[in-house]
N, CA, C and O of each residue as an XYZ file, in Angstrom:
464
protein
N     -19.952    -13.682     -8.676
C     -18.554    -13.845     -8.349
C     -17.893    -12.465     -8.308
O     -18.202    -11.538     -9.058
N     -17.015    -12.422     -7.423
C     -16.864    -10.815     -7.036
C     -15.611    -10.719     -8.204
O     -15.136    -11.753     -8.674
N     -15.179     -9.501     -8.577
C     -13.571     -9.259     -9.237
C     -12.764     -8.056     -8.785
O     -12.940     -6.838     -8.808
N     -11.918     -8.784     -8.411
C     -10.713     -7.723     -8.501
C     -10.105     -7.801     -9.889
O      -9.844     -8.593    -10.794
N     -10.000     -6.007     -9.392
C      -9.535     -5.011    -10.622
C      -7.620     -4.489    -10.223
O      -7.123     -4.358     -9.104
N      -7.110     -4.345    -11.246
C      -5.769     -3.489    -11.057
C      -6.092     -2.052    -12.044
O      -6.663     -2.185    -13.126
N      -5.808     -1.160    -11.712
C      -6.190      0.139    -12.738
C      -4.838      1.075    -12.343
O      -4.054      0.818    -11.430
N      -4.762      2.320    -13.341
C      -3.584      3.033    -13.388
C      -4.695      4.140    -13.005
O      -5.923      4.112    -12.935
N      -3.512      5.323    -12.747
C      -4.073      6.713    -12.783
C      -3.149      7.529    -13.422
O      -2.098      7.741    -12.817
N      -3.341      8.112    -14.689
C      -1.926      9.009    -15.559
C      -2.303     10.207    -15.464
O      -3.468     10.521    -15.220
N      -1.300     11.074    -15.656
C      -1.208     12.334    -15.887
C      -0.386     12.824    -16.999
O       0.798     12.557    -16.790
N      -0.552     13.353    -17.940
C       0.195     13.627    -19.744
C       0.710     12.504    -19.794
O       1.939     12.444    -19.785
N      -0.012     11.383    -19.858
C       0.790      9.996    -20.156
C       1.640      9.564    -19.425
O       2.274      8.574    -19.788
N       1.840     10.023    -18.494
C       3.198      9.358    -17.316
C       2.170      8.617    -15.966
O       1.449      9.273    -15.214
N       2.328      7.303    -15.938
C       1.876      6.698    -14.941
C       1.990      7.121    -13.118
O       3.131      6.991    -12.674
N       1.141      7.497    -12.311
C       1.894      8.305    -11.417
C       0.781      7.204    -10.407
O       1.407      6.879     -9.398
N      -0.050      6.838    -10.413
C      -0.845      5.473     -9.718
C      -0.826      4.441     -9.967
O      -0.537      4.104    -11.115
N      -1.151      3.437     -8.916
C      -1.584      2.011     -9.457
C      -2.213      1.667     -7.700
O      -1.886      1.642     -6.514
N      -3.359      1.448     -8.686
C      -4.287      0.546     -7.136
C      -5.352     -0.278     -7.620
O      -5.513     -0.403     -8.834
N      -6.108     -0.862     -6.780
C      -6.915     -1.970     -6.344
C      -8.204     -1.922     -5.969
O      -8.394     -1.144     -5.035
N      -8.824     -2.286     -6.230
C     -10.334     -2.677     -6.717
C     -11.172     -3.788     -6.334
O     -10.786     -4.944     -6.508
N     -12.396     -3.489     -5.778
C     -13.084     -4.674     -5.681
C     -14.837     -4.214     -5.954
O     -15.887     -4.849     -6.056
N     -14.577     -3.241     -5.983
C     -15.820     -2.013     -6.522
C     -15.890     -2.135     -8.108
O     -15.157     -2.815     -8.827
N     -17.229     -1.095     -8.576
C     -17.146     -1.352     -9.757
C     -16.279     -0.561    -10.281
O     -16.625      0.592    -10.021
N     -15.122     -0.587    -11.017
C     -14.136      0.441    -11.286
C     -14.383      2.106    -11.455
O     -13.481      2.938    -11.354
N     -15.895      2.426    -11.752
C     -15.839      4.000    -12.331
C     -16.522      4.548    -10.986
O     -16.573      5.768    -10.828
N     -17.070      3.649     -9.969
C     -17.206      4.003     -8.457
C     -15.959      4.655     -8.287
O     -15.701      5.854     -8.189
N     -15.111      3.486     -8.269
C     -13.879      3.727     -7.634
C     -13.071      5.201     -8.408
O     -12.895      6.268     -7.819
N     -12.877      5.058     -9.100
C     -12.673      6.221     -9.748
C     -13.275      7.552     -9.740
O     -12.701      8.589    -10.075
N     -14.419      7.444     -9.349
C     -15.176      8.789     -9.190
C     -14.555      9.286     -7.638
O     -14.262     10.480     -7.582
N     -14.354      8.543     -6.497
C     -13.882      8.653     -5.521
C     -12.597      9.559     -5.281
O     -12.269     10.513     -4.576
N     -11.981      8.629     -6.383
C     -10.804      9.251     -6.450
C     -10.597     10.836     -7.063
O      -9.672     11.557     -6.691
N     -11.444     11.176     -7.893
C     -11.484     12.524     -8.549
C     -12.089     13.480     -7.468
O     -11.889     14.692     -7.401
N     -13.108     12.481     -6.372
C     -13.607     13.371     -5.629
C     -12.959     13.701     -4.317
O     -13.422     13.997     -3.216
N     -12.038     13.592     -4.668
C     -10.768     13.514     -3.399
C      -9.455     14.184     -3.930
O      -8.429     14.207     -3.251
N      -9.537     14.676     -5.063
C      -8.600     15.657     -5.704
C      -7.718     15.165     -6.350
O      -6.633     15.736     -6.463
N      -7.988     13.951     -6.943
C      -7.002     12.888     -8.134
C      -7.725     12.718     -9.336
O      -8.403     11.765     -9.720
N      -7.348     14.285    -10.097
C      -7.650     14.164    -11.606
C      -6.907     13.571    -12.298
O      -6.185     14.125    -13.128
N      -6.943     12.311    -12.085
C      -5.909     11.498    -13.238
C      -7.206     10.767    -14.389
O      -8.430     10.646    -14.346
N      -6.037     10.380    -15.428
C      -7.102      9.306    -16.018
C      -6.769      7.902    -15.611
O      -5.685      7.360    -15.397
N      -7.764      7.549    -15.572
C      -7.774      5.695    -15.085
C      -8.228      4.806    -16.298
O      -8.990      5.225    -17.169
N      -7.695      3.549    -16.277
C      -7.159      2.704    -16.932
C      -7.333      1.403    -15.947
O      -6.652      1.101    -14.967
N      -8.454      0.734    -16.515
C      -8.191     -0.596    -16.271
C      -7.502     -1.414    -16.515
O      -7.674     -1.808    -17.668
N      -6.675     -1.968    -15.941
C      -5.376     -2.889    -16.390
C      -5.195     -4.404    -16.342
O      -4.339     -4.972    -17.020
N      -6.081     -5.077    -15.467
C      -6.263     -5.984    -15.248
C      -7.751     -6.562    -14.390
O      -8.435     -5.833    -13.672
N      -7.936     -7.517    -14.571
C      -9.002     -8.157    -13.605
C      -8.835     -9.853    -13.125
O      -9.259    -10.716    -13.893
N      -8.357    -10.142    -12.147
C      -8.585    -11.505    -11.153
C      -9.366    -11.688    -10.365
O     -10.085    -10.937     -9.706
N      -9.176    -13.261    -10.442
C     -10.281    -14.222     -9.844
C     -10.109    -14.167     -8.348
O     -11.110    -14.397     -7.671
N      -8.759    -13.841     -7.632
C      -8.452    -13.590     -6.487
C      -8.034    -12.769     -5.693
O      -7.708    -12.026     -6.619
N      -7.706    -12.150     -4.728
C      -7.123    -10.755     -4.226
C      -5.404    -11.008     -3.799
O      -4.520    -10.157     -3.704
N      -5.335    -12.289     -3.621
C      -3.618    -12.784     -3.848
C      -3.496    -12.124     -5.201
O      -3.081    -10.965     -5.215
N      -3.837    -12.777     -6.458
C      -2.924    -12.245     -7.579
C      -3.296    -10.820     -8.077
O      -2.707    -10.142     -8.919
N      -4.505    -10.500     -7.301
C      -4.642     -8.651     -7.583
C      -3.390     -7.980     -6.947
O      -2.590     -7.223     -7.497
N      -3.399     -8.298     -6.041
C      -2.132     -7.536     -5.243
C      -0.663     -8.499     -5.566
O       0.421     -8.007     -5.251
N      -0.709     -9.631     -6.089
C       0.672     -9.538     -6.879
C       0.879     -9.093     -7.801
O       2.062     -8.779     -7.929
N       0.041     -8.805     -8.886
C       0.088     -7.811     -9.984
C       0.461     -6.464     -9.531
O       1.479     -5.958    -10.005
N      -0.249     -5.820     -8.663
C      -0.297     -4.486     -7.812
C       1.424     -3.989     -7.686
O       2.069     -3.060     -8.171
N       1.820     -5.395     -6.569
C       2.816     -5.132     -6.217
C       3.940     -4.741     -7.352
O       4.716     -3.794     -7.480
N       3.608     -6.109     -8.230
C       4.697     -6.261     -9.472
C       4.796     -4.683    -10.176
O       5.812     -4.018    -10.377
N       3.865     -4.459    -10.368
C       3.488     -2.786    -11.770
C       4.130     -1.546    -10.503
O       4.850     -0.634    -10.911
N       3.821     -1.637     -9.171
C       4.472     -0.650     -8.547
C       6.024     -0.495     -8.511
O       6.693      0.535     -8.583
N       6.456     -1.921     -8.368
C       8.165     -1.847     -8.617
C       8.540     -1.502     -9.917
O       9.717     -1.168    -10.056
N       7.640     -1.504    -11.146
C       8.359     -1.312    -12.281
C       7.937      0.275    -12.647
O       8.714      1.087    -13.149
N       7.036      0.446    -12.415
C       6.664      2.149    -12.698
C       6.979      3.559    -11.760
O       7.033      4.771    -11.965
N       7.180      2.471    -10.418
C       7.257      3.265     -9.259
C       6.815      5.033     -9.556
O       7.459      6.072     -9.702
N       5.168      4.606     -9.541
C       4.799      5.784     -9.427
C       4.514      6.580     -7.812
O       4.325      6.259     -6.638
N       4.594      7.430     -8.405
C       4.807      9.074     -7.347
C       4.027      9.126     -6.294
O       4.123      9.554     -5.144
N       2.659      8.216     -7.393
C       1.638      8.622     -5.283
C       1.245      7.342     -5.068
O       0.048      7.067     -4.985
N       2.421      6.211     -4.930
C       2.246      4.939     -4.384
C       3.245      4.992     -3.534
O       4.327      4.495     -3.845
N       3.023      5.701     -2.119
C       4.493      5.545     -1.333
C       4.372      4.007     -1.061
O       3.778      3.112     -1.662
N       5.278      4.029      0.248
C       4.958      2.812      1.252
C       3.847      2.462      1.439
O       3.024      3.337      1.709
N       3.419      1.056      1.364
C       1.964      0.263      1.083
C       2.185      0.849      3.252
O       3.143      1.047      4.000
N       0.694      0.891      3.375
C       0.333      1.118      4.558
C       0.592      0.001      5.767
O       0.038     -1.071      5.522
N       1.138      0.032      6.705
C       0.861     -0.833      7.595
C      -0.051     -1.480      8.069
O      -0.792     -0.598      8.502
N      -0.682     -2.773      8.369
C      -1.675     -3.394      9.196
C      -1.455     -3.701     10.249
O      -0.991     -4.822     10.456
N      -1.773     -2.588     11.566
C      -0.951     -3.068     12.965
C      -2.001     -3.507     13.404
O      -2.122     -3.382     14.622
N      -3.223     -4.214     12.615
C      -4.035     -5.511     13.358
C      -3.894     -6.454     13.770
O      -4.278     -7.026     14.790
N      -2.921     -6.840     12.435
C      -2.232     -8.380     12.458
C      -1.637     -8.813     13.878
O      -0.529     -8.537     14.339
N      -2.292     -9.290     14.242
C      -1.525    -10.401     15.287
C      -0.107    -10.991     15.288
O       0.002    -12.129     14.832
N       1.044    -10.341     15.761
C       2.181    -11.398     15.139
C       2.723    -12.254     16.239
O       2.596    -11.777     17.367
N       3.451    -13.725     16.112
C       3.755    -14.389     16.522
C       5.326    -14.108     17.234
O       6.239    -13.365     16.874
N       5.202    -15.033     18.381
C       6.512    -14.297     19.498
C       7.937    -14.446     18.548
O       8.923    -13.752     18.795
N       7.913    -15.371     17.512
C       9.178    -15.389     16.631
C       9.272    -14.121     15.620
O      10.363    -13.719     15.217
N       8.117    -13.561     15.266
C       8.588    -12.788     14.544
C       8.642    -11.645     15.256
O       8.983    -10.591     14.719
N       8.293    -11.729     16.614
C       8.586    -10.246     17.756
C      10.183    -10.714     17.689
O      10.930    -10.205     16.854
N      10.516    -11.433     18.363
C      11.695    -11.888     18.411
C      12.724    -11.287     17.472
O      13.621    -10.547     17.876
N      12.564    -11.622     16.244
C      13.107    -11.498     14.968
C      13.380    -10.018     14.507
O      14.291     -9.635     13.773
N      12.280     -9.190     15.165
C      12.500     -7.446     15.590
C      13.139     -6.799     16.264
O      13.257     -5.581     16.134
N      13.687     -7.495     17.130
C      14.107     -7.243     18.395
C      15.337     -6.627     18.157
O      16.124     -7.470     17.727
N      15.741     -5.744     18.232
C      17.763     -5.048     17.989
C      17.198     -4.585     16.613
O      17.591     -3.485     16.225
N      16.258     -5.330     15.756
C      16.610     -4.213     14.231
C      16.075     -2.573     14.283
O      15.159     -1.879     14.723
N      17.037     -2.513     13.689
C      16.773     -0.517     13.464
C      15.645      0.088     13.044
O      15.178      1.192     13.323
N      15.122     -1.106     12.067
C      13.960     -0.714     11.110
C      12.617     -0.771     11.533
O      11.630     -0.560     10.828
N      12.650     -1.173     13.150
C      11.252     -1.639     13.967
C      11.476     -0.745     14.620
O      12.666     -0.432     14.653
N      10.510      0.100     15.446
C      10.177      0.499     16.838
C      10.715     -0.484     17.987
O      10.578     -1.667     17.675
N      11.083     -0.345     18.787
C      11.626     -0.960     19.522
C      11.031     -0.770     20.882
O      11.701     -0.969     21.895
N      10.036     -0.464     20.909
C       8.495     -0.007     21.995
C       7.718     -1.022     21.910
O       7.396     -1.803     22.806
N       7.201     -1.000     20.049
C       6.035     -1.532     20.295
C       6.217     -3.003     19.053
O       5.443     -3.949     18.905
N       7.559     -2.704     18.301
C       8.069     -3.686     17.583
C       7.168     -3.912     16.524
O       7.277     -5.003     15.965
N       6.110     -2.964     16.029
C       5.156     -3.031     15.060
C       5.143     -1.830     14.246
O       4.265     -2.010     13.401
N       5.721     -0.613     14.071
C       6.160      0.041     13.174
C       7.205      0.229     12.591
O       8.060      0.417     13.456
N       7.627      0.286     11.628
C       8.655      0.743     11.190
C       9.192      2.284     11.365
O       8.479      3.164     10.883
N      10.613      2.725     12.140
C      10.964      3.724     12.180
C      11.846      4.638     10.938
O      11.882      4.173      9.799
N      12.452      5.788     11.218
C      13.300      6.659     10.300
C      14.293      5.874     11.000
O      14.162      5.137     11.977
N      15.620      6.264     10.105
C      16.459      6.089     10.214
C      17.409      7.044     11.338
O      17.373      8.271     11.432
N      18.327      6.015     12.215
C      18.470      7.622     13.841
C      17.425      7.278     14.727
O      17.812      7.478     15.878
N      16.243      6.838     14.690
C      15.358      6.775     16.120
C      15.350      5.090     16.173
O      15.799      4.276     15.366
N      14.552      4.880     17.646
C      14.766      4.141     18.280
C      13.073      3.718     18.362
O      12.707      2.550     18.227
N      12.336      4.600     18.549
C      10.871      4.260     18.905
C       9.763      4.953     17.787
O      10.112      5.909     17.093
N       9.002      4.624     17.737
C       7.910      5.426     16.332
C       7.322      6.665     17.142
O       7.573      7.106     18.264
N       6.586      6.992     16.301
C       6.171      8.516     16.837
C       5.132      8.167     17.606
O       4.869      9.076     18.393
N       4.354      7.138     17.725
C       3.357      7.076     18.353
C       3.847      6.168     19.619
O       2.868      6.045     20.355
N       4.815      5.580     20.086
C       5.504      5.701     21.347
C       6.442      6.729     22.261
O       6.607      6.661     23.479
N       6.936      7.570     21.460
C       7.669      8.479     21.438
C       6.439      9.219     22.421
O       6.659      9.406     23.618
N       5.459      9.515     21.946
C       4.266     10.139     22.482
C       4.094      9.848     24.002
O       4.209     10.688     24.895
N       3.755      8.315     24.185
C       3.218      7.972     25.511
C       4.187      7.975     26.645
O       3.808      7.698     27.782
């Protein structure tokens, strides 16, 4: 049975990570050191599912809001449905090109329409 993990990454005791796991945690962690994140890690949790890994995830990021958890990444795989194109349509906070990124505040199109 597979597990997801939730783990921290600190620095002098101040929480400055929080991510996600489905590896064996000190994999994952070695990765991370080998990529220039000398933090210490901390296993924090482990679930039966990847829903409540990443509601935990989510939950510990709003309360610690650490430093190198910006904006969770976009998935512009997802397929979305003509209502929720719809539903984009005039807001500020979408690209208005391609209606699948989110822009700055002041533009109109993402950088990667802006381009073409």
């Amino acid at each position: 049975m597979r597990t997801y993990t939730v783990y921290k990454g600190e620095v002098a005791g101040k929480i400055v990570y929080i991510g996600t796991t489905v590896q064996k945690p000190s994999l994952r962690f070695n990765w991370h050191r080998a990529n220039g994140k000398n933090f210490k890690f901390t296993v924090l949790s482990t679930h039966d599912s990847p829903e409540a890994m990443l509601e935990e995830e989510l939950r510990l990021i709003k309360l610690y809001n650490p430093c190198f958890n910006k904006r969770r990444k976009q998935n512009l795989n997802v397929p979305l449905t003509s209502e929720q194109l719809d539903a984009r349509k005039g807001d500020s906070h979408w690209c208005q090109c391609c209606l699948k990124r989110h822009v700055n505040s002041g533009y109109s199109c993402c950088y990667y329409c802006s381009r073409i």
